[in-house]
mmCIF file as gemmi writes it, N, C-alpha and C atoms, coordinates in Angstrom:
data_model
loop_
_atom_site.group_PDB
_atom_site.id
_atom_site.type_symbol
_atom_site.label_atom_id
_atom_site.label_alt_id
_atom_site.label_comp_id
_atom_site.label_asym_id
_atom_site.label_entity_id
_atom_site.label_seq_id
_atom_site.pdbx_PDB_ins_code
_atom_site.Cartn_x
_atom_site.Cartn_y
_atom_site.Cartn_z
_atom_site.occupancy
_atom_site.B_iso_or_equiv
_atom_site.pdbx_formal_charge
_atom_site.auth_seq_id
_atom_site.auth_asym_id
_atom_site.pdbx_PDB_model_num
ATOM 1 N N . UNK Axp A 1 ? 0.819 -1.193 0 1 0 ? 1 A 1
ATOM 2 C CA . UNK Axp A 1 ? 0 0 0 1 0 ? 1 A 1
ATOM 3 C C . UNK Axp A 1 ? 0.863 1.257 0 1 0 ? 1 A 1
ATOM 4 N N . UNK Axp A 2 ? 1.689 1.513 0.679 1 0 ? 2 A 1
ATOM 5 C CA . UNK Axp A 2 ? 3.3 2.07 1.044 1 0 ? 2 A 1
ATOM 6 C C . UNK Axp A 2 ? 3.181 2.994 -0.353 1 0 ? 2 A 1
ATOM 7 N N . UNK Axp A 3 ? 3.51 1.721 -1.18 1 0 ? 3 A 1
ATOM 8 C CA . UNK Axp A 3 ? 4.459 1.934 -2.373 1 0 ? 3 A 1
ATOM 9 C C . UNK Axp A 3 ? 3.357 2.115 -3.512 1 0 ? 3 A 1
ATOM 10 N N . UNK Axp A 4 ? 2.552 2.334 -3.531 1 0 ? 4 A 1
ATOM 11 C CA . UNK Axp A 4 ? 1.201 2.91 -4.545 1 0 ? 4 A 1
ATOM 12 C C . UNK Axp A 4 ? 1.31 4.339 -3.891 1 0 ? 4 A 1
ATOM 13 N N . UNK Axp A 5 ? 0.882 4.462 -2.462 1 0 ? 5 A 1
ATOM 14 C CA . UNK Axp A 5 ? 0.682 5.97 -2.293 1 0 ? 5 A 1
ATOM 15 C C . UNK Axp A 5 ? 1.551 6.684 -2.41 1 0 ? 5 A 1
ATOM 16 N N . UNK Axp A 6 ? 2.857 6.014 -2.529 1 0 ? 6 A 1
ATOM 17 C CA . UNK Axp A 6 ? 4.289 6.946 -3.02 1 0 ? 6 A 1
ATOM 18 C C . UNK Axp A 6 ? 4.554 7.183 -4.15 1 0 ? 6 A 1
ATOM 19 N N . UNK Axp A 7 ? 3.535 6.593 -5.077 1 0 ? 7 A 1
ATOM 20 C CA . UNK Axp A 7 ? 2.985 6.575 -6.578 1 0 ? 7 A 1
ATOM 21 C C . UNK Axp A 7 ? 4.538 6.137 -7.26 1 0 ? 7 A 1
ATOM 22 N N . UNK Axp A 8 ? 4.95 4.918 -6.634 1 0 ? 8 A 1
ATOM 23 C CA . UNK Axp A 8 ? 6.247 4.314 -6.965 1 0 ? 8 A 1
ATOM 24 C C . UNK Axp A 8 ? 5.497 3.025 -7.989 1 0 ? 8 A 1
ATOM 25 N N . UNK Axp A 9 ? 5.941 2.568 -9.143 1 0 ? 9 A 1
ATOM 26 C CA . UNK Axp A 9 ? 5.432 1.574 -10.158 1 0 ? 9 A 1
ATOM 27 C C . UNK Axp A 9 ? 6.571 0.18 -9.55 1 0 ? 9 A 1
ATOM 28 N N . UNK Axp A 10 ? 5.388 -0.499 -9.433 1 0 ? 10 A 1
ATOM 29 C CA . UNK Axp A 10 ? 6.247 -1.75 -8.491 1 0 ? 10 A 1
ATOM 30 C C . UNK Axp A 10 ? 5.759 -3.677 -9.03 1 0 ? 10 A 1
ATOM 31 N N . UNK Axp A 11 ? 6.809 -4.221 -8.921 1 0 ? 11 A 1
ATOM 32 C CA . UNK Axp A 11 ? 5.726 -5.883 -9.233 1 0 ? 11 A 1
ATOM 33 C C . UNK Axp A 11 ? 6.147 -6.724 -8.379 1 0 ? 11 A 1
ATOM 34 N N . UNK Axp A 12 ? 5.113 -7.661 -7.865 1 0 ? 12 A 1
ATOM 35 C CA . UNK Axp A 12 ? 5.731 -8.525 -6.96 1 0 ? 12 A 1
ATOM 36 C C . UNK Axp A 12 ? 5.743 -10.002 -7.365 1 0 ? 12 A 1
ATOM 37 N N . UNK Axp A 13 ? 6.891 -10.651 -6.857 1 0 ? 13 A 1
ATOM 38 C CA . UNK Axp A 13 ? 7.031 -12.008 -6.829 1 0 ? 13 A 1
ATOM 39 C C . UNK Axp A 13 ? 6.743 -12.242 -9.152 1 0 ? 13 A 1
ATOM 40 N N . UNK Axp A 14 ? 8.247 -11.517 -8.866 1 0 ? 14 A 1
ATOM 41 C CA . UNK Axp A 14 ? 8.506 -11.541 -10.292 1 0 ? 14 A 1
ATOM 42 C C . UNK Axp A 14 ? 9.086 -12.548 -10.701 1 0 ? 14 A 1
ATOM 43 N N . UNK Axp A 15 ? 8.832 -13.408 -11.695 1 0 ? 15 A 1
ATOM 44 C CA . UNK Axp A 15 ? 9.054 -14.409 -12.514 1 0 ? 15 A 1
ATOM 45 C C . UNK Axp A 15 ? 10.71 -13.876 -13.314 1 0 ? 15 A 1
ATOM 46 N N . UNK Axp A 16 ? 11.683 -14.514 -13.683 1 0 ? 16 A 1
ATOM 47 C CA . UNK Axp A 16 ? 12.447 -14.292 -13.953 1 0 ? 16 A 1
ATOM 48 C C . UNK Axp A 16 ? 13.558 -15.091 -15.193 1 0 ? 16 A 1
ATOM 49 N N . UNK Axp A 17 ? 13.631 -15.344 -16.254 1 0 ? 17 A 1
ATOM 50 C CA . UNK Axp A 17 ? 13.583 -16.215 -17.1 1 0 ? 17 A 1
ATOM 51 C C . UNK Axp A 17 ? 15.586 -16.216 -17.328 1 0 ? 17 A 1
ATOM 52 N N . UNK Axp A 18 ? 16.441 -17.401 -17.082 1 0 ? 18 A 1
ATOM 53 C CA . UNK Axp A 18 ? 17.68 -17.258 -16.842 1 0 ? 18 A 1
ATOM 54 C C . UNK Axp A 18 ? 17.742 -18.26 -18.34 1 0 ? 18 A 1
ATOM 55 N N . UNK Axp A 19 ? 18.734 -17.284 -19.268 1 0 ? 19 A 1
ATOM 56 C CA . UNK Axp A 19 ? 18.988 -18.624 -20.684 1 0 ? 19 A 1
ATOM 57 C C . UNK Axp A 19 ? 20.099 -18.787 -20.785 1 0 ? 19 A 1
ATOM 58 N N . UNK Axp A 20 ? 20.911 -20.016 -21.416 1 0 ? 20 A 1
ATOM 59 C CA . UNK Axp A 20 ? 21.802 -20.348 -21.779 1 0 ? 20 A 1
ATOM 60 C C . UNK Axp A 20 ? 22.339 -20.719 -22.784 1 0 ? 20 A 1
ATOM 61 N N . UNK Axp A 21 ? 23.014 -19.934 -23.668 1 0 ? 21 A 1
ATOM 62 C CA . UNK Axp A 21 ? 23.146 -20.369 -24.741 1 0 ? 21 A 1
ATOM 63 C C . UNK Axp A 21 ? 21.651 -20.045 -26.131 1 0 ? 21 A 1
ATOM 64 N N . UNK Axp A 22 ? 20.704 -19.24 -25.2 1 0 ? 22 A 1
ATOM 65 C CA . UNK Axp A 22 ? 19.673 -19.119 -25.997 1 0 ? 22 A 1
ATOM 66 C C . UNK Axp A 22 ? 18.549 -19.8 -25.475 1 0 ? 22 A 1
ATOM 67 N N . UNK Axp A 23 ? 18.868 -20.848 -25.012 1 0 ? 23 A 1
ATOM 68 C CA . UNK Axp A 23 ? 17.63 -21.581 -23.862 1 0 ? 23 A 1
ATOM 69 C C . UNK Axp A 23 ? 17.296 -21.538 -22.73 1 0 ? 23 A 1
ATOM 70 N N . UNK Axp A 24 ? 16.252 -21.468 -22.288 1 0 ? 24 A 1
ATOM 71 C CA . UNK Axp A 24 ? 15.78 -21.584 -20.95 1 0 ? 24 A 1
ATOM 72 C C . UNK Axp A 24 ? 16.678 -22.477 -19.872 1 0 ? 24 A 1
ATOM 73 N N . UNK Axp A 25 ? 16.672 -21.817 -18.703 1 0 ? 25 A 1
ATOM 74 C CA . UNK Axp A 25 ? 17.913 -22.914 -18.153 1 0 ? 25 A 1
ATOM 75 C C . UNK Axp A 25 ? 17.179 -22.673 -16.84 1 0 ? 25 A 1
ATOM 76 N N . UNK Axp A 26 ? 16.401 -21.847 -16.31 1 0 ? 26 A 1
ATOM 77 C CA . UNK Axp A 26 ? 15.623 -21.989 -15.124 1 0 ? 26 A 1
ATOM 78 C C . UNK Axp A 26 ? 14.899 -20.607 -14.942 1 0 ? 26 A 1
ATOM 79 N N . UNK Axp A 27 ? 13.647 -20.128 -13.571 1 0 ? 27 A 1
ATOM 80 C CA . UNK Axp A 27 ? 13.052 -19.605 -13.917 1 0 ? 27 A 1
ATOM 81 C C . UNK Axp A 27 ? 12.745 -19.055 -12.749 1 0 ? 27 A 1
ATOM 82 N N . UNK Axp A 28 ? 13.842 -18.842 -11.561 1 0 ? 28 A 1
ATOM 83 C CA . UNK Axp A 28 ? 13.753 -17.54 -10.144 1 0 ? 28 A 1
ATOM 84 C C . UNK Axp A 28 ? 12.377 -17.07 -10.252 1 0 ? 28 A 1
ATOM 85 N N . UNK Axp A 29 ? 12.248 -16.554 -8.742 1 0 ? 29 A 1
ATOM 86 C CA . UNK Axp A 29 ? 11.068 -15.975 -8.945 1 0 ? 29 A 1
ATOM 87 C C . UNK Axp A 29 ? 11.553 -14.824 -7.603 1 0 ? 29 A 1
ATOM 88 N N . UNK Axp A 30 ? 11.667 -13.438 -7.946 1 0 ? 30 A 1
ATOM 89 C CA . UNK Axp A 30 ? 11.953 -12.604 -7.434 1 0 ? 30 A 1
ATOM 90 C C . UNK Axp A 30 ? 11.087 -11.613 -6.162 1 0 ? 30 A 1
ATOM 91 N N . UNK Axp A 31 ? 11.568 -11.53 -5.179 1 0 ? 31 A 1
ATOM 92 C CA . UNK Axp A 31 ? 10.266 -10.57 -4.198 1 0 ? 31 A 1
ATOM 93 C C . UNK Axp A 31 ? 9.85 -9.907 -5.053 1 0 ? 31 A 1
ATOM 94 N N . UNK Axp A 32 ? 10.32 -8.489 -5.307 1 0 ? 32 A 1
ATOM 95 C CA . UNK Axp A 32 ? 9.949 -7.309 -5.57 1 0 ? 32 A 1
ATOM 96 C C . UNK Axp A 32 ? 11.077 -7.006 -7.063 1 0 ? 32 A 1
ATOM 97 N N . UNK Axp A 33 ? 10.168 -5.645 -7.509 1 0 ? 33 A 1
ATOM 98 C CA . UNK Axp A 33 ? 11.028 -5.134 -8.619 1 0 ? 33 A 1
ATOM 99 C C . UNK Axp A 33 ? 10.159 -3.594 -8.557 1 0 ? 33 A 1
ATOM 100 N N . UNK Axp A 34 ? 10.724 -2.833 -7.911 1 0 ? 34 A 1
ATOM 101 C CA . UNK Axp A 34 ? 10.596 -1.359 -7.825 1 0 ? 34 A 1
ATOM 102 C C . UNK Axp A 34 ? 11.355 -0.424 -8.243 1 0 ? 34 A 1
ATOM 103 N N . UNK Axp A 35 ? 10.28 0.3 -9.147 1 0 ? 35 A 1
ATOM 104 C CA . UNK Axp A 35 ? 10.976 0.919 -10.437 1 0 ? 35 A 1
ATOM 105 C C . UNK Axp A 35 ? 11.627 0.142 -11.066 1 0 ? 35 A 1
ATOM 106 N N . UNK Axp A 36 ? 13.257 0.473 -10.697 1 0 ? 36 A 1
ATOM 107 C CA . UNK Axp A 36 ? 14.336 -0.53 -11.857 1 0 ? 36 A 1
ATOM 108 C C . UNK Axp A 36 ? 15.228 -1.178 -10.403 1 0 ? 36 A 1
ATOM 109 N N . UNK Axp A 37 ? 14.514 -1.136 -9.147 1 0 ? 37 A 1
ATOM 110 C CA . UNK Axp A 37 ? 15.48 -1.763 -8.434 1 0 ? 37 A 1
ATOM 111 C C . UNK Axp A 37 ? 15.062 -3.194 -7.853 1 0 ? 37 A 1
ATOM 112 N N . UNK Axp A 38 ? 15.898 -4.496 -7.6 1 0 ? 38 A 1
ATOM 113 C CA . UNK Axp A 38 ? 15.377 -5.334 -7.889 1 0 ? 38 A 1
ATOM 114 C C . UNK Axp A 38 ? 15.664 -6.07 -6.08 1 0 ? 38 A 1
ATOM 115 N N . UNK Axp A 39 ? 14.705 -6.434 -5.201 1 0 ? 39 A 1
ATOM 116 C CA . UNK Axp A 39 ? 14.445 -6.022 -3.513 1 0 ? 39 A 1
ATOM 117 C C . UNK Axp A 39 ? 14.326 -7.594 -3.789 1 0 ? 39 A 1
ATOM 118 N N . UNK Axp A 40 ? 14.814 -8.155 -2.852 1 0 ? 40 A 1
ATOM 119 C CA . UNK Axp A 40 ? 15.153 -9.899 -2.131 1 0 ? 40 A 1
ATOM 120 C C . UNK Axp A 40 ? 14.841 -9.672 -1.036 1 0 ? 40 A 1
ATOM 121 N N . UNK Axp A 41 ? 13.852 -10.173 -0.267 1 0 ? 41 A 1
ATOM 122 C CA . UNK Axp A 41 ? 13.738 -10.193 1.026 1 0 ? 41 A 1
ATOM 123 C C . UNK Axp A 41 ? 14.071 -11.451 1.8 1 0 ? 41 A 1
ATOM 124 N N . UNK Axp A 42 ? 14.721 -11.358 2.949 1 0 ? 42 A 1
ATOM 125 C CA . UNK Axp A 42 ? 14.827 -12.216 3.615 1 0 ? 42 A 1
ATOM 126 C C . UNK Axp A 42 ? 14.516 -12.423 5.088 1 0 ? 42 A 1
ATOM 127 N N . UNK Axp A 43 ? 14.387 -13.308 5.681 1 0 ? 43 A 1
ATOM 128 C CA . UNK Axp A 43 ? 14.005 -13.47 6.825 1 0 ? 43 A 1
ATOM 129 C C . UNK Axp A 43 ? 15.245 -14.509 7.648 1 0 ? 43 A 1
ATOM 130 N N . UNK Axp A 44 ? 16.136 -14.295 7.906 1 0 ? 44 A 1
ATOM 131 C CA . UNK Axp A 44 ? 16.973 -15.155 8.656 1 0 ? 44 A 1
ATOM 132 C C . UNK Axp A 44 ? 18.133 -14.254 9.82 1 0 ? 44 A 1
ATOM 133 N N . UNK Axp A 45 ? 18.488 -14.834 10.686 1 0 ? 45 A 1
ATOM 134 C CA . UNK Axp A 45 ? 19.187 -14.412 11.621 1 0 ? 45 A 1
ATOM 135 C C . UNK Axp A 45 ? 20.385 -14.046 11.421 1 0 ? 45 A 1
ATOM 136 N N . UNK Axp A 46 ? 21.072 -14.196 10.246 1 0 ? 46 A 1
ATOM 137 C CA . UNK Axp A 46 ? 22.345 -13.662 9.844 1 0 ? 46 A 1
ATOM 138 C C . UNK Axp A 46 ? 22.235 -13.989 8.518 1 0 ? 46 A 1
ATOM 139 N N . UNK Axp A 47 ? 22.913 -13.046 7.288 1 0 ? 47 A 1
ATOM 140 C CA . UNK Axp A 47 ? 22.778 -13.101 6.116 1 0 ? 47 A 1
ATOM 141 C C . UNK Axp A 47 ? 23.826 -14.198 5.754 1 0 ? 47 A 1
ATOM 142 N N . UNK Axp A 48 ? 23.695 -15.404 5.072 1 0 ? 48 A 1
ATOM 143 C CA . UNK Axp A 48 ? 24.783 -16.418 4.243 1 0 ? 48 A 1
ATOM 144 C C . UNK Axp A 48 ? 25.269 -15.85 3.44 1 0 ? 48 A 1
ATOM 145 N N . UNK Axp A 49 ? 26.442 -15.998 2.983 1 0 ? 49 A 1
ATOM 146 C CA . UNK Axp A 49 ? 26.55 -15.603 1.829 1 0 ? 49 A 1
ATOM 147 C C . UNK Axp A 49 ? 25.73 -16.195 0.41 1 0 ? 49 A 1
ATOM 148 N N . UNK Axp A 50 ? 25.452 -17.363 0.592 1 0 ? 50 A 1
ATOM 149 C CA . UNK Axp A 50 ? 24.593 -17.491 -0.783 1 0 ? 50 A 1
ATOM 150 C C . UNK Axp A 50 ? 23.36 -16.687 -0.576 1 0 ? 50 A 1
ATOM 151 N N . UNK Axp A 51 ? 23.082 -15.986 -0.354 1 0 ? 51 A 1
ATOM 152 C CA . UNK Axp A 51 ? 22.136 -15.12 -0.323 1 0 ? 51 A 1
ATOM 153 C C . UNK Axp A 51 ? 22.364 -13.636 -1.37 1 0 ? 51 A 1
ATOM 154 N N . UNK Axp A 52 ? 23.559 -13.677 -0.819 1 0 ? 52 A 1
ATOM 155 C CA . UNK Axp A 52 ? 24.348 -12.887 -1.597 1 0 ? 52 A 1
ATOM 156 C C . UNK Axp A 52 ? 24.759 -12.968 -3.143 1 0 ? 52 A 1
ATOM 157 N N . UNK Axp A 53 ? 24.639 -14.197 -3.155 1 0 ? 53 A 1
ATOM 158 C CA . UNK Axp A 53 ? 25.143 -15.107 -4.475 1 0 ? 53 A 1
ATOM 159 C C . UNK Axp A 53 ? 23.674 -14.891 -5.248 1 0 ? 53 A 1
ATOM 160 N N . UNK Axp A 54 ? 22.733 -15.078 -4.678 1 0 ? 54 A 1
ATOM 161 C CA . UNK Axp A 54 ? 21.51 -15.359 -5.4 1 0 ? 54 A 1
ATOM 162 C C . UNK Axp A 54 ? 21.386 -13.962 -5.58 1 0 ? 54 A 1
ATOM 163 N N . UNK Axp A 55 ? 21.074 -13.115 -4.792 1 0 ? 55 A 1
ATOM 164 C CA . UNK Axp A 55 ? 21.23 -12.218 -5.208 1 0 ? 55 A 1
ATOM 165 C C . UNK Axp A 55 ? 21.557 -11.599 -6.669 1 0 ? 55 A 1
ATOM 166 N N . UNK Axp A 56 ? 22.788 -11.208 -6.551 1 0 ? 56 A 1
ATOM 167 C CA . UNK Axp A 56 ? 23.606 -11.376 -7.658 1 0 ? 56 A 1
ATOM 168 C C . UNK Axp A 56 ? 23.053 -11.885 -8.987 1 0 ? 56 A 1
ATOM 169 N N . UNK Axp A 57 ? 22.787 -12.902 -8.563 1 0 ? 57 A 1
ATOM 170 C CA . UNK Axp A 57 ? 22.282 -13.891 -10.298 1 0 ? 57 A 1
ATOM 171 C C . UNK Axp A 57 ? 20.852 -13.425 -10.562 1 0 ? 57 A 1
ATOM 172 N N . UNK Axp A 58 ? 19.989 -13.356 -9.562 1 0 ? 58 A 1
ATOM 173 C CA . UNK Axp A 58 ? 18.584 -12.188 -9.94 1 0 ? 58 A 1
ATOM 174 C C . UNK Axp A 58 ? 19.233 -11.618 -10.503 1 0 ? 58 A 1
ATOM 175 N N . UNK Axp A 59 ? 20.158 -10.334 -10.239 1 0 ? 59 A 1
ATOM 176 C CA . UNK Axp A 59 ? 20.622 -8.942 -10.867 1 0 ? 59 A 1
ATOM 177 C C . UNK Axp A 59 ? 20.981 -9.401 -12.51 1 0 ? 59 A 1
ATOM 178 N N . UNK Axp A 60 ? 21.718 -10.008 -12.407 1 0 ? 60 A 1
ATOM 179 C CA . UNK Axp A 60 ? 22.173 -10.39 -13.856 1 0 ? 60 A 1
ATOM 180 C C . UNK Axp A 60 ? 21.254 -11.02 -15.082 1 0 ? 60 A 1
ATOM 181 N N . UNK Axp A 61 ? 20.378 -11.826 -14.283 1 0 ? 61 A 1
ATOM 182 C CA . UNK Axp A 61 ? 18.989 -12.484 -15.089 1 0 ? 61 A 1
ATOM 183 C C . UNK Axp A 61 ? 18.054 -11.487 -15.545 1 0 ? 61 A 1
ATOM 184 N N . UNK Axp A 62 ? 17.792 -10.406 -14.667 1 0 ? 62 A 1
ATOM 185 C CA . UNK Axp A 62 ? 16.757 -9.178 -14.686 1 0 ? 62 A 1
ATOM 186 C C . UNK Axp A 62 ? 17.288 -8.658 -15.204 1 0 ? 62 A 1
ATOM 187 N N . UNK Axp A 63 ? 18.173 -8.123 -15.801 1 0 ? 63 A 1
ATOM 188 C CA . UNK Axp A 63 ? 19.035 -6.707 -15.942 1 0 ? 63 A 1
ATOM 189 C C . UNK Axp A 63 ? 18.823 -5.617 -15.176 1 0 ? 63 A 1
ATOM 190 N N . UNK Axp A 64 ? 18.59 -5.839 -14.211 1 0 ? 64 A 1
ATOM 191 C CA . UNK Axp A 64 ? 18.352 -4.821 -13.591 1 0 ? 64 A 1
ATOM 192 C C . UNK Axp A 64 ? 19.598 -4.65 -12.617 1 0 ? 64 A 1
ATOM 193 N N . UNK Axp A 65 ? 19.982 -2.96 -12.78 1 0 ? 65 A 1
ATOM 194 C CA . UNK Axp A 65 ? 21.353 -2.313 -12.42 1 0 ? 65 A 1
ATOM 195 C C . UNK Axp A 65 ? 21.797 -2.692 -10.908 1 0 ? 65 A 1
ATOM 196 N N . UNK Axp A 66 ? 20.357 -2.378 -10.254 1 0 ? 66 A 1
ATOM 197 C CA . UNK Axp A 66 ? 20.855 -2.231 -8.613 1 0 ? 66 A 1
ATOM 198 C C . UNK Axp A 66 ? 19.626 -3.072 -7.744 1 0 ? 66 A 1
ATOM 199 N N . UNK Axp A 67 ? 20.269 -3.677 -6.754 1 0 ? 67 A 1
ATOM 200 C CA . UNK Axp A 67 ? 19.629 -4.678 -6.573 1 0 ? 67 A 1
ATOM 201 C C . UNK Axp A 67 ? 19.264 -4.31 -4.563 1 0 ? 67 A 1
ATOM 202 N N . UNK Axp A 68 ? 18.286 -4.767 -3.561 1 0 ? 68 A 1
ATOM 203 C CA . UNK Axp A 68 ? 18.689 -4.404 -2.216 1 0 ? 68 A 1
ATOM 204 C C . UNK Axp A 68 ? 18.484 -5.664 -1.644 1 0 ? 68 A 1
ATOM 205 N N . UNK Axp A 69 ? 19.327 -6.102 -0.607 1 0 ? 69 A 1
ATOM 206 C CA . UNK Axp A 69 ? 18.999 -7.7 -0.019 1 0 ? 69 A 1
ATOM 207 C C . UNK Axp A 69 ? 18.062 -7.037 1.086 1 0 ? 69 A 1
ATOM 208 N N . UNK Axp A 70 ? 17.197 -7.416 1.403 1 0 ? 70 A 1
ATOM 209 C CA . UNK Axp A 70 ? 16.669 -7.086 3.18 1 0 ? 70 A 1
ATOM 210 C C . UNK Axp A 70 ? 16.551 -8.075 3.656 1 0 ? 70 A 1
ATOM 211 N N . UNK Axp A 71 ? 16.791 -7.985 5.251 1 0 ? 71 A 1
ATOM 212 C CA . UNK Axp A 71 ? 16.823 -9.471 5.828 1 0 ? 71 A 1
ATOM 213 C C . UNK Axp A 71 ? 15.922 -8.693 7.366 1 0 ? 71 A 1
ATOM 214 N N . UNK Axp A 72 ? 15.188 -9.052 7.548 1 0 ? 72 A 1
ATOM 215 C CA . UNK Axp A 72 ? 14.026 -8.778 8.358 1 0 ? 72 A 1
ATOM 216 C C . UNK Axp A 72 ? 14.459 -9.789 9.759 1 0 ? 72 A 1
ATOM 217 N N . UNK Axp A 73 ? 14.898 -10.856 9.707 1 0 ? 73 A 1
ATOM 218 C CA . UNK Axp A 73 ? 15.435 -12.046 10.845 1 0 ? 73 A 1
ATOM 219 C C . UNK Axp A 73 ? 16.669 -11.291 11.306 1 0 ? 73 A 1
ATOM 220 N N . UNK Axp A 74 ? 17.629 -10.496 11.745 1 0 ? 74 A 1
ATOM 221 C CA . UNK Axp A 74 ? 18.187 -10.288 12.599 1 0 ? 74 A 1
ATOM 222 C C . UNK Axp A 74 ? 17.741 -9.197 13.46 1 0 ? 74 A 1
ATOM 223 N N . UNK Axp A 75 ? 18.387 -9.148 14.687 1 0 ? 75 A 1
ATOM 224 C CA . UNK Axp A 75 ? 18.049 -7.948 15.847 1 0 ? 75 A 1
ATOM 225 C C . UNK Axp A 75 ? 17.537 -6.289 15.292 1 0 ? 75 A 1
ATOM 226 N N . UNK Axp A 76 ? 18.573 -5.534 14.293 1 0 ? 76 A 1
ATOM 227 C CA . UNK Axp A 76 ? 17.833 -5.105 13.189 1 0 ? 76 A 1
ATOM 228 C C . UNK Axp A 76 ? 17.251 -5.345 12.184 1 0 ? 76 A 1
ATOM 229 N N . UNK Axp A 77 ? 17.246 -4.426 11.307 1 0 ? 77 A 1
ATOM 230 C CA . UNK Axp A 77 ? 16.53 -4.861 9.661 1 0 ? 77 A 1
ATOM 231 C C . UNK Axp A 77 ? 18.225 -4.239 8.727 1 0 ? 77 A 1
ATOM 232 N N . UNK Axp A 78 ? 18.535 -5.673 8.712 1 0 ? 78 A 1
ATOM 233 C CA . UNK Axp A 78 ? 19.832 -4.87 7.529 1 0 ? 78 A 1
ATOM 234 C C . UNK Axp A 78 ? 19.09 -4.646 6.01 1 0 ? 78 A 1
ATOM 235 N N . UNK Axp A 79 ? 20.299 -3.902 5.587 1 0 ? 79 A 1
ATOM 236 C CA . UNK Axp A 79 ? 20.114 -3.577 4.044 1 0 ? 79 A 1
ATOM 237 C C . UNK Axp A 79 ? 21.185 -3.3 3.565 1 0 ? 79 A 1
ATOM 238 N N . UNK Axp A 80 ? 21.467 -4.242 2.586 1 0 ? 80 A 1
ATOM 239 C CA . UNK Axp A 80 ? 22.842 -4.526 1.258 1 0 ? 80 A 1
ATOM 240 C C . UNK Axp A 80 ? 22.27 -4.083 0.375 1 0 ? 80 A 1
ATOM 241 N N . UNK Axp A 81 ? 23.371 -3.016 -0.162 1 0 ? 81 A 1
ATOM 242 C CA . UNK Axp A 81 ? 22.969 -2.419 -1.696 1 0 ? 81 A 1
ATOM 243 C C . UNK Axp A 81 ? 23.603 -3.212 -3.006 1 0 ? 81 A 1
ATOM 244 N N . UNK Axp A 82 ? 23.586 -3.996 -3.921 1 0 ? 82 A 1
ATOM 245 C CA . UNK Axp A 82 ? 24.487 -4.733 -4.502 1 0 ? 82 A 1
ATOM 246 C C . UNK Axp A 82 ? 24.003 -4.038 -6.195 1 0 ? 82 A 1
ATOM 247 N N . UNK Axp A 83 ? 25.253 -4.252 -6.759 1 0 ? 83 A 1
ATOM 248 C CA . UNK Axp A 83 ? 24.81 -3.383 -8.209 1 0 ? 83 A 1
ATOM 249 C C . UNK Axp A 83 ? 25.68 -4.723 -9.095 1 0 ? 83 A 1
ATOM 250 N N . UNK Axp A 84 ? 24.599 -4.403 -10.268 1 0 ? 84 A 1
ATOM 251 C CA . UNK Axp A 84 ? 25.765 -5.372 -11.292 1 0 ? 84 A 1
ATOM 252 C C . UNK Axp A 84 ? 26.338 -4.737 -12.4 1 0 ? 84 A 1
């Protein structure tokens, strides 16, 4: 609701199509994609690094430039800015 009244253009639980070679090779499915930035949410008590990793490979699958991890499961709410 947030993000309509901020009249921000947003999609959720975006489908994401990864090819190889020209073919389909698998098919992520992303939290968020606001505006052109592409939001992973997470819920765990310390960020893994494959989180980070996945991350990442959203960014590169989407083309999309800049990417934010949130992780909602630790004592704060972190936030990683990651760009590809």
């Amino acid at each position: 609701m947030e993000l309509e009244a901020a009249g921000l253009s947003y999609e959720r639980e975006v489908w994401i199509f990864v090819a190889y070679k020209g073919r389909e090779v698998g098919k992520p499915r992303v939290d968020f994609i606001i505006e052109d930035i592409l939001v992973e949410i997470k819920a765990q008590s310390e960020l893994e690094p494959v989180a980070f990793v996945q991350t990442l490979s959203y960014l590169k699958a989407s083309g999309c430039k800049v990417g934010l991890l949130v992780n909602f499961g630790a004592s704060k709410i972190e936030v990683k800015r990651l760009a590809n």
